[in-house]
C-alpha positions in Angstrom: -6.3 -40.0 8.9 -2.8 -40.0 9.9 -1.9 -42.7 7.4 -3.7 -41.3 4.8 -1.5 -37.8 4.7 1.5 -40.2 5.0 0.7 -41.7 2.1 0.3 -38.2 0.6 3.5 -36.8 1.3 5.0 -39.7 0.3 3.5 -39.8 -3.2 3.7 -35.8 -3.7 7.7 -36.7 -2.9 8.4 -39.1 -4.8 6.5 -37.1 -7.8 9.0 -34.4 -6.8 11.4 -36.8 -7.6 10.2 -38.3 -10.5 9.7 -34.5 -12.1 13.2 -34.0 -11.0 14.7 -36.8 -12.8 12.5 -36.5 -15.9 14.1 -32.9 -16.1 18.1 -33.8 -16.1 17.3 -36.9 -18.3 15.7 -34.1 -20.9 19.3 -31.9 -19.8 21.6 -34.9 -20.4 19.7 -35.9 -24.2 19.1 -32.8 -25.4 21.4 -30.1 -23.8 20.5 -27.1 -26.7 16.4 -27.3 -26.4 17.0 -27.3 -22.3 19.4 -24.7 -22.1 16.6 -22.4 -24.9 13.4 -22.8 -22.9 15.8 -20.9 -20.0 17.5 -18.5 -22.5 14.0 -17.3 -23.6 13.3 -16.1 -20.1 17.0 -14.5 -19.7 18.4 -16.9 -17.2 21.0 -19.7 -17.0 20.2 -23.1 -15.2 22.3 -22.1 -12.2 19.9 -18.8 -11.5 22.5 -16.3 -12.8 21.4 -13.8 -15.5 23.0 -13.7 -18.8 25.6 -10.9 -18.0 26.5 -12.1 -14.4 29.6 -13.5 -13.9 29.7 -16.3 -11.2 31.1 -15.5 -7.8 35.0 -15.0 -7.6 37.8 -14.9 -5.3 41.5 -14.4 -4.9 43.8 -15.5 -1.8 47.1 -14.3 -1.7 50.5 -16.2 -0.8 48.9 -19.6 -0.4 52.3 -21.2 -1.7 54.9 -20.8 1.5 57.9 -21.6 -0.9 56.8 -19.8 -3.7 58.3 -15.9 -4.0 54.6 -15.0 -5.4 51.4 -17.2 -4.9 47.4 -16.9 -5.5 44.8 -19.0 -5.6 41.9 -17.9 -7.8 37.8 -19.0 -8.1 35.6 -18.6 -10.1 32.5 -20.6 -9.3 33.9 -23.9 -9.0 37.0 -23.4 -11.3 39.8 -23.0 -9.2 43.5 -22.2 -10.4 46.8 -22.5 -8.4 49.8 -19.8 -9.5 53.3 -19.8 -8.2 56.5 -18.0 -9.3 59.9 -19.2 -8.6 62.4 -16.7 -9.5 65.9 -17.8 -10.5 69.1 -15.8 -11.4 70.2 -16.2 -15.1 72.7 -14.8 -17.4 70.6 -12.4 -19.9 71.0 -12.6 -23.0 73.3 -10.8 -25.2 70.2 -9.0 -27.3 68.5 -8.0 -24.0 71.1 -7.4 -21.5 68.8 -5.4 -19.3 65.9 -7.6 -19.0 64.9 -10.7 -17.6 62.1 -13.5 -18.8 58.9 -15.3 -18.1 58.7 -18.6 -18.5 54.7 -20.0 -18.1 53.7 -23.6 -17.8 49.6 -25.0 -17.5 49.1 -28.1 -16.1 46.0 -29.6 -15.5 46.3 -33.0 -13.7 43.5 -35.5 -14.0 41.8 -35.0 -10.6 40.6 -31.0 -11.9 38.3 -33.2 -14.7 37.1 -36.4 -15.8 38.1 -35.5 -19.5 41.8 -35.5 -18.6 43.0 -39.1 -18.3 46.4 -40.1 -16.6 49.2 -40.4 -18.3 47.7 -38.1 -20.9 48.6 -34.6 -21.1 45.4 -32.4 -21.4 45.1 -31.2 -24.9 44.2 -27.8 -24.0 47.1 -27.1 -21.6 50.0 -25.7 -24.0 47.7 -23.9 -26.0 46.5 -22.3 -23.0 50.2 -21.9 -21.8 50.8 -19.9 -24.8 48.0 -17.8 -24.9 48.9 -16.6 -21.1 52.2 -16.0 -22.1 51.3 -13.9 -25.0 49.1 -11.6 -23.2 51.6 -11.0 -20.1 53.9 -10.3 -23.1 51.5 -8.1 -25.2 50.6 -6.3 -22.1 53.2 -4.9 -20.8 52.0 -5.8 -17.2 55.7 -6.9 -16.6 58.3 -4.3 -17.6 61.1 -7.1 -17.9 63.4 -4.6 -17.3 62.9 -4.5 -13.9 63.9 -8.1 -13.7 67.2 -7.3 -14.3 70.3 -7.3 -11.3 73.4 -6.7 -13.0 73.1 -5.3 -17.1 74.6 -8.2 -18.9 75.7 -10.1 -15.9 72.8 -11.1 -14.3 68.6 -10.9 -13.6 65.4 -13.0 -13.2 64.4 -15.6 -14.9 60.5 -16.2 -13.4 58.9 -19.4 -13.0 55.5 -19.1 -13.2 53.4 -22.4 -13.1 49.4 -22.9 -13.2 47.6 -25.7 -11.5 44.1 -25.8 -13.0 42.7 -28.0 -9.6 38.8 -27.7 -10.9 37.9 -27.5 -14.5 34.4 -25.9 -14.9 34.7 -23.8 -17.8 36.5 -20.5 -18.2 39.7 -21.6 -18.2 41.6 -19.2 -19.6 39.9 -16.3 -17.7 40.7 -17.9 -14.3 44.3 -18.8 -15.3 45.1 -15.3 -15.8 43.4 -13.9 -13.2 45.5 -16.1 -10.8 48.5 -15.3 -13.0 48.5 -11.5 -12.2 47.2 -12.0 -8.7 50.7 -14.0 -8.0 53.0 -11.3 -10.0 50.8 -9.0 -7.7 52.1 -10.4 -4.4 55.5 -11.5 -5.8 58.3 -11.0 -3.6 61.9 -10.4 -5.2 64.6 -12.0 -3.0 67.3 -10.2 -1.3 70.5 -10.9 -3.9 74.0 -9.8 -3.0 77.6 -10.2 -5.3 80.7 -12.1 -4.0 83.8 -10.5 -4.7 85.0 -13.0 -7.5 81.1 -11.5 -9.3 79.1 -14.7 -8.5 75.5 -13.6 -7.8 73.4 -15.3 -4.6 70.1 -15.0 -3.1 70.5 -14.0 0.7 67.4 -15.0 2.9 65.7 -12.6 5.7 67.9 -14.5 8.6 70.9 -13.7 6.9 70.0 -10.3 5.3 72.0 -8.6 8.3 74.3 -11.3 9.0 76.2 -10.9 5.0 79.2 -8.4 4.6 78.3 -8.5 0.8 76.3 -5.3 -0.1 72.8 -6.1 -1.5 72.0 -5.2 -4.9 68.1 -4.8 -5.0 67.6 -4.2 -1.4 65.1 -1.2 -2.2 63.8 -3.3 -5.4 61.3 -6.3 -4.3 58.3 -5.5 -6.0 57.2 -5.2 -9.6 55.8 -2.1 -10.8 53.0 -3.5 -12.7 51.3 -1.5 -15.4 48.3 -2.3 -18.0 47.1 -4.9 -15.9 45.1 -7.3 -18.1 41.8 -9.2 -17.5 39.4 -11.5 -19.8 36.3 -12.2 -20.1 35.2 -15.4 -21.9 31.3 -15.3 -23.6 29.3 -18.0 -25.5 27.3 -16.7 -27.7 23.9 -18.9 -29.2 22.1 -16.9 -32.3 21.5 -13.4 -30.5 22.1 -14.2 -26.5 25.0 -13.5 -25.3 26.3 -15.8 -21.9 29.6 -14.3 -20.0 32.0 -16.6 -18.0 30.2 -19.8 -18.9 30.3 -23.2 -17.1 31.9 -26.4 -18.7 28.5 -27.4 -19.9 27.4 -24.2 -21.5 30.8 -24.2 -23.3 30.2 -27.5 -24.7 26.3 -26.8 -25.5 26.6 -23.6 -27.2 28.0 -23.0 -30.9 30.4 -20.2 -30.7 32.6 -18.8 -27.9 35.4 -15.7 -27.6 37.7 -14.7 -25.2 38.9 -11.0 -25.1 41.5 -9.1 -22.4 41.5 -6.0 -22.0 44.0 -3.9 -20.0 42.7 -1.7 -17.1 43.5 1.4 -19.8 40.8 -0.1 -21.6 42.8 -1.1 -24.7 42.3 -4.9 -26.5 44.9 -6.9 -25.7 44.2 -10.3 -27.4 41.1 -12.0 -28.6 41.0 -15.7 -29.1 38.0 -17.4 -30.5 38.6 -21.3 -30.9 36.6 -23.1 -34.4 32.9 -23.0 -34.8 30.5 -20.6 -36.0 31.1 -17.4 -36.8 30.7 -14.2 -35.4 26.4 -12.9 -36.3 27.3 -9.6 -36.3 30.1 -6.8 -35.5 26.8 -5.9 -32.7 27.7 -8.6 -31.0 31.4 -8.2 -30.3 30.6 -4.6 -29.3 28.8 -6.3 -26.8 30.8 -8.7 -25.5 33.4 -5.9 -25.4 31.0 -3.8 -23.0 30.4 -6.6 -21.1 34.2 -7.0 -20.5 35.1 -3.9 -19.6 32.6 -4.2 -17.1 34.1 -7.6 -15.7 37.0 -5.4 -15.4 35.9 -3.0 -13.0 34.7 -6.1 -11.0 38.0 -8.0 -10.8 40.1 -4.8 -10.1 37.5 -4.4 -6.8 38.1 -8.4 -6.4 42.1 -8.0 -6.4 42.6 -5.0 -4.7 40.5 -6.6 -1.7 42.8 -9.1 -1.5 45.9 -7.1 -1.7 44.1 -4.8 1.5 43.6 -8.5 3.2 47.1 -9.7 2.8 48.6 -6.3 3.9 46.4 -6.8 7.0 47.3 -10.3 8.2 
């Protein structure tokens, strides 16, 4: 008797199994006809709906060196952002501002599609786009980067580590973007007599007999903060923040940021098919403005959490 229901569950497992294997066989051959029989009944292989995002976080300051730092998730996409800041000469055009400088890197342990020794494809052209939006923005009024009119302001370093690449680059990489200008910290700068500009650190803040020139000045005023929202779209359904795979399955994708004002920043659809319909980019456009409301909850969190600890 005993053997007998052994024998059972064994087989009725290994079935299991078998069904299992029979099912990402079908996923790996034919990736469209698996991912239609879900999108008929309204859900994605990983259980989310259409319009749900995947799960997202931000930490704050995770880069001890760094004078602003974040680490940003969504799902398994995970982005690194640090600024430096650096005093320059501005130029003679823009004596009263300062300048971003943006670099994306993404190494070969965030995918098996980058290879060493090979610079990622995708990297400058995602470097551009990020600087383009903080640009378009406004986020960053570069005047506030500025010490000394014509003498001397910030130049700010702002590097990108893509550490897991699982679709959505973009969206993650300027989430973690804004999240380190968020908790950016401007350094202490004071003026020899001869006019050469220094940083002064927190030990020797009161220890300096120069006067410090930005002592009530160490954090941005940011303004028109902007978030994304990247969608594939497949004949009429709609898919937001998609993974690697359903980027690569599905015919058409578009990224659009809009500011918290609710005004289009920048929309960036790579080659492939077109658009269906103007319906359809009203929709993605509702969709985003409602992934807006979510990551202004996300961020602010993390803000309360980091003022806190």
């Amino acid at each position: 008797m005993e053997t007998t229901q052994t024998t059972e569950g064994g087989g009725g497992g290994a079935t299991g199994i078998a069904a299992q294997m029979e099912v990402e066989a079908f996923r790996r051959l034919f990736p469209l006809p698996f991912y239609k029989r879900h999108l008929l009944e309204s859900v994605r292989p990983d259980a989310r709906a259409l319009d749900s995002a995947r799960d997202t976080t931000i930490s704050l300051g995770p880069v001890a060196s760094a004078d602003g730092s974040a680490l940003v998730k969504i799902g398994e996409t995970t982005m690194l952002a640090a600024i430096k800041l650096e005093v320059m000469t501005p130029s003679k055009e823009r004596p009263d501002e300062g300048s971003i400088v943006v670099e994306f890197y993404m190494p070969p342990i965030c995918s098996p599609m980058v290879r060493p020794g090979r610079p990622a494809e995708v990297a400058p052209v995602i470097s551009k786009q990020l600087l383009d939006v903080i640009r378009s923005s406004g986020m960053v009024n570069l005047k506030e980067l500025c010490l000394i009119s014509g003498k001397a302001s910030w130049i700010a370093y702002l590097d990108i580590y893509c550490l897991n690449a699982d679709g959505s680059l973009f969206d993650a990489a300027l989430l973690s973007a804004v999240a380190a200008f968020t908790h950016l910290q401007i350094p202490l700068v004071s003026v020899t007599e001869e006019g050469r500009v220094f940083t002064v650190s927190s030990e020797q803040e009161e220890k300096t007999k120069f006067e410090l020139v930005n002592k009530e000045k160490r954090k941005l005023s940011l303004s028109s903060i902007p978030f994304p929202l990247t969608c594939v779209i497949h004949e009429d359904y709609i898919l937001v923040d998609p993974t690697a795979e359903e980027e690569t399955v599905m015919e058409t994708s578009i990224t659009l940021v809009l500011d918290t004002l609710g005004n289009l920043v920048s929309i960036y659809k790579p080659g492939g098919v077109g658009l269906a319909s103007t319906e359809i980019m009203k929709e993605c456009i509702t969709r985003t403005k409602r992934r807006i409301q979510e990551l202004k909850t996300i961020l602010e969190e993390s803000v309360s959490v980091m003022e806190v600890d």
